[in-house]
PDB file of N, CA, C and O in Angstrom:
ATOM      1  N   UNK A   1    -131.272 -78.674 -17.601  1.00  0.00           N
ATOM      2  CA  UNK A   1    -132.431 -79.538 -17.671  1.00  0.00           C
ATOM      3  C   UNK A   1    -132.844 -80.012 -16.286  1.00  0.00           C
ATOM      4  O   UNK A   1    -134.012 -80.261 -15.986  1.00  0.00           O
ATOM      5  N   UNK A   2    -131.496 -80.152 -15.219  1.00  0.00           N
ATOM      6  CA  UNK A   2    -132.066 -80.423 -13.829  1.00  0.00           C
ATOM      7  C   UNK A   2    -132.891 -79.365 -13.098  1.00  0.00           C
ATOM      8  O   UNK A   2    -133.817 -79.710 -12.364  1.00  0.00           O
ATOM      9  N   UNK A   3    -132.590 -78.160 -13.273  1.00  0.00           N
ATOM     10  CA  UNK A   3    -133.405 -77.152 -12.751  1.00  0.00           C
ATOM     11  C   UNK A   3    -132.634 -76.667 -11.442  1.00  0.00           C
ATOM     12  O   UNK A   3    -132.152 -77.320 -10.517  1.00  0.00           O
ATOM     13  N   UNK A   4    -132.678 -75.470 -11.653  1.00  0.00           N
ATOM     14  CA  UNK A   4    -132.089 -74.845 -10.239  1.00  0.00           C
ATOM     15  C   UNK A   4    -132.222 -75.298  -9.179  1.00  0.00           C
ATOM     16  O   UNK A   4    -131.331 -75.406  -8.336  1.00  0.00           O
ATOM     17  N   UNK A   5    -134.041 -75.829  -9.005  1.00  0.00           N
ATOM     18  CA  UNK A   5    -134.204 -75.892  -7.336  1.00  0.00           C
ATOM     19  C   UNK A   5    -133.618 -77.416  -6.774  1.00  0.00           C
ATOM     20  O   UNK A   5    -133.432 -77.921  -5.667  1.00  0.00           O
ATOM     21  N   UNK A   6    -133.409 -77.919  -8.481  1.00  0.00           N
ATOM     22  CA  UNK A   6    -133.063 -79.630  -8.249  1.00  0.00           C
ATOM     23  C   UNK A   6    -131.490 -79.589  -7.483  1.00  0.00           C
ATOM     24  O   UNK A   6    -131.040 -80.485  -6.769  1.00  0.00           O
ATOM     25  N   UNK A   7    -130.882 -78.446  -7.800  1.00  0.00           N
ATOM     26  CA  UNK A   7    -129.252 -78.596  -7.911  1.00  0.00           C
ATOM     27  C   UNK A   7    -128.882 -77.426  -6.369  1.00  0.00           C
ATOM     28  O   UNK A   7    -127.896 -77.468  -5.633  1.00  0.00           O
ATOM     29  N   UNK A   8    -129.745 -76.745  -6.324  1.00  0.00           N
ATOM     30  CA  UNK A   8    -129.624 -76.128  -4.875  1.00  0.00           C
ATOM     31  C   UNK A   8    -128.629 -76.725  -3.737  1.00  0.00           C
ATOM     32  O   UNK A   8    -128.552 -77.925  -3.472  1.00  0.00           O
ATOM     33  N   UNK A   9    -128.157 -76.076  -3.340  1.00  0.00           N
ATOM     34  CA  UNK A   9    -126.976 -76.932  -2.495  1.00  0.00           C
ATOM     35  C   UNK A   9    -125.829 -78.037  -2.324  1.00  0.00           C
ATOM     36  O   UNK A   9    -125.023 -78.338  -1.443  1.00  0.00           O
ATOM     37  N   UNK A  10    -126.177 -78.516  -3.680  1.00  0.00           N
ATOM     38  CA  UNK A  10    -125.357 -79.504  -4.266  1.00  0.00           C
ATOM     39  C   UNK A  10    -124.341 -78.984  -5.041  1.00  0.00           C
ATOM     40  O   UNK A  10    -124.459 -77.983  -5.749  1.00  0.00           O
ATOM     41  N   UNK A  11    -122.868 -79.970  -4.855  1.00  0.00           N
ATOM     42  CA  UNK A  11    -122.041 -79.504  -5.463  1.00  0.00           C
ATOM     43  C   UNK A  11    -122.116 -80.025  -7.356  1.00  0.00           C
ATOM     44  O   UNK A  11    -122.598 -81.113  -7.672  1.00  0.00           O
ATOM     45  N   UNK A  12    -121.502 -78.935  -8.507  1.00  0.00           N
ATOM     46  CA  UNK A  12    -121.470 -79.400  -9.202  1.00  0.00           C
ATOM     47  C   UNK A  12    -120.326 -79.358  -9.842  1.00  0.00           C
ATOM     48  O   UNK A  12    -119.724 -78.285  -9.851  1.00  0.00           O
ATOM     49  N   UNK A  13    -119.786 -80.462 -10.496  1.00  0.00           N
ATOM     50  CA  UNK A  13    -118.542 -80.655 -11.228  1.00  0.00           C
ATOM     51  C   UNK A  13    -118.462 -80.115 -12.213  1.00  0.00           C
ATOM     52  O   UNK A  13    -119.313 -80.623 -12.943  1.00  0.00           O
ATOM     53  N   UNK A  14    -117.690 -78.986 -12.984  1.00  0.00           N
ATOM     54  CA  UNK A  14    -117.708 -78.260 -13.847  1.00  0.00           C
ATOM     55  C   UNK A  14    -116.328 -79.291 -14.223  1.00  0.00           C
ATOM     56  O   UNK A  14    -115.449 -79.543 -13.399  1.00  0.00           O
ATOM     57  N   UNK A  15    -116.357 -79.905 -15.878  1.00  0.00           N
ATOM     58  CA  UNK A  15    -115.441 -80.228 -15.950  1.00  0.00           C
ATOM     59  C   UNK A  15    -115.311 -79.383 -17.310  1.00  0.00           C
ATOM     60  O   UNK A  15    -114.210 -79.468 -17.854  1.00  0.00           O
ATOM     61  N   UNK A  16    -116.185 -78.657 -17.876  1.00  0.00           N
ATOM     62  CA  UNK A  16    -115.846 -78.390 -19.254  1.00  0.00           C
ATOM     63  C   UNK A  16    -114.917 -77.273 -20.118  1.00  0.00           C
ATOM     64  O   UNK A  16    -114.706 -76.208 -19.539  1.00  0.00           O
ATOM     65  N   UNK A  17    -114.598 -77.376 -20.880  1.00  0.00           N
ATOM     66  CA  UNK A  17    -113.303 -76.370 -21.972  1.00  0.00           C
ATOM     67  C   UNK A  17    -114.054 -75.977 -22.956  1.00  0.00           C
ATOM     68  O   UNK A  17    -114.469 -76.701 -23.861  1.00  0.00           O
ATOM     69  N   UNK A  18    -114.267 -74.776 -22.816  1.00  0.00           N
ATOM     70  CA  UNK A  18    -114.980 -74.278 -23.561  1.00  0.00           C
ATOM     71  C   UNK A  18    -114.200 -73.485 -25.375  1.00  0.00           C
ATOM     72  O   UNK A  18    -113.892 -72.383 -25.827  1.00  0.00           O
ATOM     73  N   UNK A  19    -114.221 -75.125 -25.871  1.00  0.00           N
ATOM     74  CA  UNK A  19    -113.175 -75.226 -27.458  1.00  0.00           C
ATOM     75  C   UNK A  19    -114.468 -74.857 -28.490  1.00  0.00           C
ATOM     76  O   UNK A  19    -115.602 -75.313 -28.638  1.00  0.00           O
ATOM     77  N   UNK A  20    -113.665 -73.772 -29.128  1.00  0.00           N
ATOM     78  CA  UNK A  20    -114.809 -73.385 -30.825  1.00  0.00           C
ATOM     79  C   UNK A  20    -113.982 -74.453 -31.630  1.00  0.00           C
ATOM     80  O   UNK A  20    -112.768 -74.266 -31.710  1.00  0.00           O
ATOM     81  N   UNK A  21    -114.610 -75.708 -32.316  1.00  0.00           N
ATOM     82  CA  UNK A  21    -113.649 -75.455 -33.237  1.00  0.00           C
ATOM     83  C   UNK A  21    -114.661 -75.272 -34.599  1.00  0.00           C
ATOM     84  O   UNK A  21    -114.599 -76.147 -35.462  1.00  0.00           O
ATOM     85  N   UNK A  22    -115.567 -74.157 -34.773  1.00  0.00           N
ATOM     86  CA  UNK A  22    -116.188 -74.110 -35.611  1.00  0.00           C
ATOM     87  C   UNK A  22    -115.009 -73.794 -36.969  1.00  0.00           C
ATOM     88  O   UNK A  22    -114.898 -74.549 -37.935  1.00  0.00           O
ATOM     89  N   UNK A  23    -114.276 -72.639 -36.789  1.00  0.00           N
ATOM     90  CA  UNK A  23    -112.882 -72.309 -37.712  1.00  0.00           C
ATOM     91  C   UNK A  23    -112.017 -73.287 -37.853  1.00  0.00           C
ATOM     92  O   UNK A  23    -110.949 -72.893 -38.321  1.00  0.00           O
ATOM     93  N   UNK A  24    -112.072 -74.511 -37.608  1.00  0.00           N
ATOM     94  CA  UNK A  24    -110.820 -75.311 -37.516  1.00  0.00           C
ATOM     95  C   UNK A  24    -109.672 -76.137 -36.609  1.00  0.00           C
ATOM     96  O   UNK A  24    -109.917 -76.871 -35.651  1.00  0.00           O
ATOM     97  N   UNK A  25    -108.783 -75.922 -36.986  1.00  0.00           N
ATOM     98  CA  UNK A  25    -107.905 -76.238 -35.811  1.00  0.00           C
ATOM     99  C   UNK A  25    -106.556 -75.099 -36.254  1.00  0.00           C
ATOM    100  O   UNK A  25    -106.363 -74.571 -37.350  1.00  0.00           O
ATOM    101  N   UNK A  26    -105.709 -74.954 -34.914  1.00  0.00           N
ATOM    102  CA  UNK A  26    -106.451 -75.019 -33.924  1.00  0.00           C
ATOM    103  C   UNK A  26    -107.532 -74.304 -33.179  1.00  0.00           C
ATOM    104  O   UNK A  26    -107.803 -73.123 -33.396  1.00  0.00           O
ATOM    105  N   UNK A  27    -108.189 -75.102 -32.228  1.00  0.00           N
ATOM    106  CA  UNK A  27    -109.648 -74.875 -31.848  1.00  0.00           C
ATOM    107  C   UNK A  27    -109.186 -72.962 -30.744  1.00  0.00           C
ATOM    108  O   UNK A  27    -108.141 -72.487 -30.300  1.00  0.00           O
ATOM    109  N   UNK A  28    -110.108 -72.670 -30.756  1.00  0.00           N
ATOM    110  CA  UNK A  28    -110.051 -71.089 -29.729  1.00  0.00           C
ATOM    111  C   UNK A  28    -110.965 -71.277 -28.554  1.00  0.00           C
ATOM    112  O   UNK A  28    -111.716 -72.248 -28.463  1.00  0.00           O
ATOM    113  N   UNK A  29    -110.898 -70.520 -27.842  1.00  0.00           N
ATOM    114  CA  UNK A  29    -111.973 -70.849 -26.312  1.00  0.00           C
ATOM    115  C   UNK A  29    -113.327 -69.185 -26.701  1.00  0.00           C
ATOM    116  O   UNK A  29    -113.427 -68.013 -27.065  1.00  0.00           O
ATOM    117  N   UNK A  30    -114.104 -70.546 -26.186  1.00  0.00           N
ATOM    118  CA  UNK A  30    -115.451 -69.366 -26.411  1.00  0.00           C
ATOM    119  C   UNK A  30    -115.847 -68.154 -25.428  1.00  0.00           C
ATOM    120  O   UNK A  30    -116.596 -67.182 -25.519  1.00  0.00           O
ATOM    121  N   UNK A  31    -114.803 -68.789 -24.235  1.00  0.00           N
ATOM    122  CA  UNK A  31    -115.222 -68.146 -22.693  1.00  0.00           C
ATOM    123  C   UNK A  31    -113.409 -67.865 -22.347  1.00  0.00           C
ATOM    124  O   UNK A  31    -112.748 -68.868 -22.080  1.00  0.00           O
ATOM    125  N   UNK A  32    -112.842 -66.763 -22.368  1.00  0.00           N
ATOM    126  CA  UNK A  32    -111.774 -66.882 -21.617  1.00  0.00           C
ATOM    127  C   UNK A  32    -110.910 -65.643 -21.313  1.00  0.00           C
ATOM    128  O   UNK A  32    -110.988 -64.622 -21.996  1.00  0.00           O
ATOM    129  N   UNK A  33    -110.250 -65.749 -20.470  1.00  0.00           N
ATOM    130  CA  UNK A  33    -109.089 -64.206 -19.650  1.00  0.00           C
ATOM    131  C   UNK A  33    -110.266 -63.770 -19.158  1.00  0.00           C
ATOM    132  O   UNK A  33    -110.517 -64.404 -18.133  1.00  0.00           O
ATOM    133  N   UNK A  34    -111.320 -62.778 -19.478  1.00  0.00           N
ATOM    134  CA  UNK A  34    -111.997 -61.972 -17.809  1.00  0.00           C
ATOM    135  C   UNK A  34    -113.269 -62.982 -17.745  1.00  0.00           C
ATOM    136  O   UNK A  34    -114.146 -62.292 -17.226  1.00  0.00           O
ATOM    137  N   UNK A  35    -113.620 -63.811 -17.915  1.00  0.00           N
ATOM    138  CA  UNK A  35    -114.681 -65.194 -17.577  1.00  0.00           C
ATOM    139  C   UNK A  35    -113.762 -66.425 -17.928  1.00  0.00           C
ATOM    140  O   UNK A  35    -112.677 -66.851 -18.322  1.00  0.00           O
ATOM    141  N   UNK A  36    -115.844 -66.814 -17.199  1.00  0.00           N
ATOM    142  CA  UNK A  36    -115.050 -69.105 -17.674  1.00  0.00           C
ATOM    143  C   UNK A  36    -116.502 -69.585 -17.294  1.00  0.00           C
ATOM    144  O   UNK A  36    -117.329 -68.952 -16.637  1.00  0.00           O
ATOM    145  N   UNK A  37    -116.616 -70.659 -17.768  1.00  0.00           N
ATOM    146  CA  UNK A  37    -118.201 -71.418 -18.148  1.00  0.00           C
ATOM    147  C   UNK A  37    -118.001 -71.288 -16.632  1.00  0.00           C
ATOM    148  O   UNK A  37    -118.624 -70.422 -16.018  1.00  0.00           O
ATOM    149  N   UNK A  38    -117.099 -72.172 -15.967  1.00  0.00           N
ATOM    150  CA  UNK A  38    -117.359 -71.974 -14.173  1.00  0.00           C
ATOM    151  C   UNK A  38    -118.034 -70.744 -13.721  1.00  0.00           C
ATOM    152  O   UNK A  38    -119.101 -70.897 -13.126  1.00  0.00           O
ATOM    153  N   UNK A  39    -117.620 -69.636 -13.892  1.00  0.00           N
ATOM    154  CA  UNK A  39    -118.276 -68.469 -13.447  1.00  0.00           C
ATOM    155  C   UNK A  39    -119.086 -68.324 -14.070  1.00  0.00           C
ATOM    156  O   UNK A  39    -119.735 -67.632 -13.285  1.00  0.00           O
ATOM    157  N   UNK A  40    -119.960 -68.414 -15.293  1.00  0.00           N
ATOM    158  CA  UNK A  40    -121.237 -68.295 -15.802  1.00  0.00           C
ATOM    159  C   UNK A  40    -121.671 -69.178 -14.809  1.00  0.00           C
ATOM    160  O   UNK A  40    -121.843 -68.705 -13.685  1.00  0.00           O
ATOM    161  N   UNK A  41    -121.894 -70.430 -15.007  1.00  0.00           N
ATOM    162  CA  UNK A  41    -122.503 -71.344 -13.912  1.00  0.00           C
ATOM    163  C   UNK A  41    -122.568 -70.912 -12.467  1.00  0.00           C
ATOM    164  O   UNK A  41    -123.659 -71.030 -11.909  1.00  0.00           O
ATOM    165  N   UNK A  42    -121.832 -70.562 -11.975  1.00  0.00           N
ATOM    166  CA  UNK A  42    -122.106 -70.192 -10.528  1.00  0.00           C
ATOM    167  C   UNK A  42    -122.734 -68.745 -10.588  1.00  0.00           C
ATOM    168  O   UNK A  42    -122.957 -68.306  -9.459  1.00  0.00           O
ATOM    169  N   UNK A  43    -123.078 -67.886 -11.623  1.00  0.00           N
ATOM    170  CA  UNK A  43    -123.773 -66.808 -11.898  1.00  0.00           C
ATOM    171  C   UNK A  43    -125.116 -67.288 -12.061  1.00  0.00           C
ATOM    172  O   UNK A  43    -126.082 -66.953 -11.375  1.00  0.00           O
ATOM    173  N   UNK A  44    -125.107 -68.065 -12.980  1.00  0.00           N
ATOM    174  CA  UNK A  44    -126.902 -68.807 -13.130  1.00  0.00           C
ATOM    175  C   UNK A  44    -127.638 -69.414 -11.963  1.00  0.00           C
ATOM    176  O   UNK A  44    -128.850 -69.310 -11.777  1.00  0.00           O
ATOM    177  N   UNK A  45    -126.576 -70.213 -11.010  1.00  0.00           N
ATOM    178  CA  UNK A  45    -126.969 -70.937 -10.130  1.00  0.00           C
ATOM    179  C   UNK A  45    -126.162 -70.389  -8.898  1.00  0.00           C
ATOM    180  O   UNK A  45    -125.013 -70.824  -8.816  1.00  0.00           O
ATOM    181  N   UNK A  46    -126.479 -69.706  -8.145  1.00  0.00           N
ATOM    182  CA  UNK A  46    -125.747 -68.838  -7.119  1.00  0.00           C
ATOM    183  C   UNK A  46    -126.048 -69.779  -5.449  1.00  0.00           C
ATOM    184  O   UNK A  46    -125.794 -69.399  -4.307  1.00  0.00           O
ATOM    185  N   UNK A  47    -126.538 -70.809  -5.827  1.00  0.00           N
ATOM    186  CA  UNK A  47    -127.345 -71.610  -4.657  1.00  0.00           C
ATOM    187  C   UNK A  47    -126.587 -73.053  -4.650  1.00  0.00           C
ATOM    188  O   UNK A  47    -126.675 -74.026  -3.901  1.00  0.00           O
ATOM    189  N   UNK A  48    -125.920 -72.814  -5.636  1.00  0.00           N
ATOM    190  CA  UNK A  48    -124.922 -74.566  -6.063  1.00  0.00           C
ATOM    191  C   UNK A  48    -123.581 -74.404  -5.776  1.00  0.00           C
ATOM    192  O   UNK A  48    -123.224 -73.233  -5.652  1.00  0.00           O
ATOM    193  N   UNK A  49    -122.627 -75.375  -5.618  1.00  0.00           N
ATOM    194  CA  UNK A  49    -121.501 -74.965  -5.047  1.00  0.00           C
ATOM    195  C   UNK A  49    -120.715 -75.928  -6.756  1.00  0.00           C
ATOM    196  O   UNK A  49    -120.757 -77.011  -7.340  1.00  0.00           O
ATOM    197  N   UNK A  50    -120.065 -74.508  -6.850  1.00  0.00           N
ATOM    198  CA  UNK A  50    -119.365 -74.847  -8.301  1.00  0.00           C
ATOM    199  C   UNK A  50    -117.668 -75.493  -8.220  1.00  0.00           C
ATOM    200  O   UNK A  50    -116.705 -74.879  -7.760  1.00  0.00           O
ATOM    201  N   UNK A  51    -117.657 -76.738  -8.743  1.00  0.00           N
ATOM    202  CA  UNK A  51    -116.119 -77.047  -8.545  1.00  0.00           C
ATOM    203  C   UNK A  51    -115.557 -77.168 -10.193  1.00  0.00           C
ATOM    204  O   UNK A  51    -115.962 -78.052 -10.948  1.00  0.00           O
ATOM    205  N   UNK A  52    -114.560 -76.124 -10.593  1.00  0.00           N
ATOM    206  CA  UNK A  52    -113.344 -76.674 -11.566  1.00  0.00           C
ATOM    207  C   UNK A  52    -112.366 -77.201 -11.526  1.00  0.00           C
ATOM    208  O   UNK A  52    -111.317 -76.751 -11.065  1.00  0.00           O
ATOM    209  N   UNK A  53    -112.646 -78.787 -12.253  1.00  0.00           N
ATOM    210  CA  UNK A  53    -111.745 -80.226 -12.415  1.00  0.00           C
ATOM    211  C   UNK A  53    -111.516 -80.256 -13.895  1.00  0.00           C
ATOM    212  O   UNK A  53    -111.934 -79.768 -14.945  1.00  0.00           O
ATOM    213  N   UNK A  54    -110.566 -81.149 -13.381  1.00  0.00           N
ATOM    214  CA  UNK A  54    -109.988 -82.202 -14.487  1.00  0.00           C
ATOM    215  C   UNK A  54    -109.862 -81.629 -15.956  1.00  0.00           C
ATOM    216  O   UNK A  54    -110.093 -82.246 -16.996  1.00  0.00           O
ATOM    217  N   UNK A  55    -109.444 -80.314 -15.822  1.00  0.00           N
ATOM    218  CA  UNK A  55    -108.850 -79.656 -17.269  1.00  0.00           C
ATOM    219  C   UNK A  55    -107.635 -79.249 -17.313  1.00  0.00           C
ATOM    220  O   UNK A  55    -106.917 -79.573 -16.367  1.00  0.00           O
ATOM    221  N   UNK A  56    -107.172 -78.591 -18.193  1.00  0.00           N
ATOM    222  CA  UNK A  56    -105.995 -78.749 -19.416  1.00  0.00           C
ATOM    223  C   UNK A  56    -105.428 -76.882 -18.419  1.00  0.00           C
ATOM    224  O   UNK A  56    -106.025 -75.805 -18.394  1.00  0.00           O
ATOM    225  N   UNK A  57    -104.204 -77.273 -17.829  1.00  0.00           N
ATOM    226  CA  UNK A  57    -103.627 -76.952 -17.394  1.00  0.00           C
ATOM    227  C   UNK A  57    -102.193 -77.054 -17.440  1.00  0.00           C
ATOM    228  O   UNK A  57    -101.795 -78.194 -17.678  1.00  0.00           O
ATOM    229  N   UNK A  58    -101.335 -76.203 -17.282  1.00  0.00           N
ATOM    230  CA  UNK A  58     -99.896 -76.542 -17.365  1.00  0.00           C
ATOM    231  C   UNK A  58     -99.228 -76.872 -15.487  1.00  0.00           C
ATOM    232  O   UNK A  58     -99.551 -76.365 -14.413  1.00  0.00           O
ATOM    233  N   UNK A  59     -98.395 -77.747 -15.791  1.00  0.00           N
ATOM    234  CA  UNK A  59     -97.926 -78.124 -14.411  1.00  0.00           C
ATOM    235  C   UNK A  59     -97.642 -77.069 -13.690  1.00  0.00           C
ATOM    236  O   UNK A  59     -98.036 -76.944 -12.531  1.00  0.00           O
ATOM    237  N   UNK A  60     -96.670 -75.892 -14.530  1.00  0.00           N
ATOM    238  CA  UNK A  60     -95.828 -74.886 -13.635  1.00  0.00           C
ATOM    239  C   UNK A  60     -96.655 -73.700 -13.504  1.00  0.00           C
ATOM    240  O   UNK A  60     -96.238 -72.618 -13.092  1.00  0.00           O
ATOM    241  N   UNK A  61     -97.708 -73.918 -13.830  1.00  0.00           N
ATOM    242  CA  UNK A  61     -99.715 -72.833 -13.624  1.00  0.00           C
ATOM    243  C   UNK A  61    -100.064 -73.363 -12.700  1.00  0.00           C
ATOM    244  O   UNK A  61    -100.216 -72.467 -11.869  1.00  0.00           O
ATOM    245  N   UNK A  62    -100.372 -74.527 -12.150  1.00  0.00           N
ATOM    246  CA  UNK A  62    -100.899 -75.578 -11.523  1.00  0.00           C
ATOM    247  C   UNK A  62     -99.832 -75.471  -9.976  1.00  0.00           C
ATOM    248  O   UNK A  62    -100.293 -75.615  -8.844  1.00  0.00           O
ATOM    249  N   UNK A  63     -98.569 -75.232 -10.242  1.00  0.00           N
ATOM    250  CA  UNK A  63     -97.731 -74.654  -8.699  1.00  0.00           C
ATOM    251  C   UNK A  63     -97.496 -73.329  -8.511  1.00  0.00           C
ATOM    252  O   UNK A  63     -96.876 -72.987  -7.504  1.00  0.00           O
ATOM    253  N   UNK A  64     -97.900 -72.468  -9.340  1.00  0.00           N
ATOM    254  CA  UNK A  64     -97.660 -71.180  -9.216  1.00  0.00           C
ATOM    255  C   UNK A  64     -98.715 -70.436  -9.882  1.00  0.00           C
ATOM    256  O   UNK A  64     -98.353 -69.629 -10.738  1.00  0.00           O
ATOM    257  N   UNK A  65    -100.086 -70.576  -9.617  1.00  0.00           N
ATOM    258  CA  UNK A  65    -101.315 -70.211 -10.261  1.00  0.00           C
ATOM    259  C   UNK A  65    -101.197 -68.075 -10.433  1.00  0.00           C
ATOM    260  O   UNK A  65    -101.801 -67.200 -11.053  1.00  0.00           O
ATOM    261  N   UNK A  66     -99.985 -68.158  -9.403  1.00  0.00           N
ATOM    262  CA  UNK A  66     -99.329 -66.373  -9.385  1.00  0.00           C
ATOM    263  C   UNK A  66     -99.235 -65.673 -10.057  1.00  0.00           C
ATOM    264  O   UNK A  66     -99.407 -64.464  -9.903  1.00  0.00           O
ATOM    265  N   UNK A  67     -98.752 -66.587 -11.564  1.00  0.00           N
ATOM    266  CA  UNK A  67     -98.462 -66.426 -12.699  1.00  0.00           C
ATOM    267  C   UNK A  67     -99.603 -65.401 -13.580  1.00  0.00           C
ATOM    268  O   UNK A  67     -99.186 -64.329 -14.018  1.00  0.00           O
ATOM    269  N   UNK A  68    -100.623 -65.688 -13.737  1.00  0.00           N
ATOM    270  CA  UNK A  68    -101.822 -65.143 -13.605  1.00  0.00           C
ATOM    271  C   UNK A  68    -102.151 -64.003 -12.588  1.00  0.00           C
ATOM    272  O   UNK A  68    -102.168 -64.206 -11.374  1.00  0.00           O
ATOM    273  N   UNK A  69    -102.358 -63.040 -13.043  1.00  0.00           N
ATOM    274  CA  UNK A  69    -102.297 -61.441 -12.553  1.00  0.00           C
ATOM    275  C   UNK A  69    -103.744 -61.951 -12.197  1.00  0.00           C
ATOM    276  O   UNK A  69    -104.380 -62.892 -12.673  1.00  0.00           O
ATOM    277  N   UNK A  70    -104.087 -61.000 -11.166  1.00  0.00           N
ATOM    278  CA  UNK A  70    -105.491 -60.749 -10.477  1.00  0.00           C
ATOM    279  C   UNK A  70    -105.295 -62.124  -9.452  1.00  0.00           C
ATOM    280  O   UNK A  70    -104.407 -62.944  -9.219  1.00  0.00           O
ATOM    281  N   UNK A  71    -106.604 -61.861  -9.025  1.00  0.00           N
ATOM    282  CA  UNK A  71    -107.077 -62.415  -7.182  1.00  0.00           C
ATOM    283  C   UNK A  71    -107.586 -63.904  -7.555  1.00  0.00           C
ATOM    284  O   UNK A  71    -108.474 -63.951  -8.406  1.00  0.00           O
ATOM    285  N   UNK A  72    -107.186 -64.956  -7.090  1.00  0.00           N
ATOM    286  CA  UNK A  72    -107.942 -66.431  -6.974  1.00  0.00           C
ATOM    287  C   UNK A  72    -108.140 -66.896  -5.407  1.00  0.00           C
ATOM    288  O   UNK A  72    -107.657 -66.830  -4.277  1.00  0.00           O
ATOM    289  N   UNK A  73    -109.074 -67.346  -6.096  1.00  0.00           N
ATOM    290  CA  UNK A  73    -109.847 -67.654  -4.756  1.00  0.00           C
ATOM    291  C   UNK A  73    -110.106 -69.326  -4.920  1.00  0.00           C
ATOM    292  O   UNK A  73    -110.449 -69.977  -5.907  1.00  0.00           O
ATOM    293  N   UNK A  74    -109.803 -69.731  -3.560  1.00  0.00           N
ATOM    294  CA  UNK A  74    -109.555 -71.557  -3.603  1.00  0.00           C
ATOM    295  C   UNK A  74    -111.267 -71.999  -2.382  1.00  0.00           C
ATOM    296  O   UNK A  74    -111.401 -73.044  -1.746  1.00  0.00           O
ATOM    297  N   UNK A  75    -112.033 -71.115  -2.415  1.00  0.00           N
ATOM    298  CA  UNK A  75    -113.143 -71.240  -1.458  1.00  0.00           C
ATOM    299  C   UNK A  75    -114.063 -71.813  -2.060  1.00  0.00           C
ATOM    300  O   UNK A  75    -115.126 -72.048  -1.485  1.00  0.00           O
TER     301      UNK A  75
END
């Protein structure tokens, strides 16, 4: 609703988990393993600087993100 040209260069806080729980519980992710709403967002808006916070992570993921096969990038 802000509009691309509004959000241009500005950073934005991606805080969201992307939970179905249309089936129930427990809930399933709508976006996940080869995407993430973060990377849609920084796909839509390639001019905004995308940050992922404040989600549901495990501690010993969180010191050893390694764990997870393929390339991360902290830029």
């Amino acid at each position: 609703m802000a509009g691309a040209a509004n959000i241009k260069n500005k950073l934005f806080i991606d805080i969201s988990n992307p939970l179905d729980f249309s089936r129930g519980m427990p809930p399933t992710l709508t976006v996940c393993n080869t995407d993430s709403l973060g990377e849609q967002i920084l796909r839509a808006f390639q001019d905004t600087k995308v940050v992922k916070t404040l989600n549901t992570v495990t501690a010993s993921l969180m010191v050893n993100p390694g764990q997870i096969n393929g390339e991360h990038s902290f830029s």
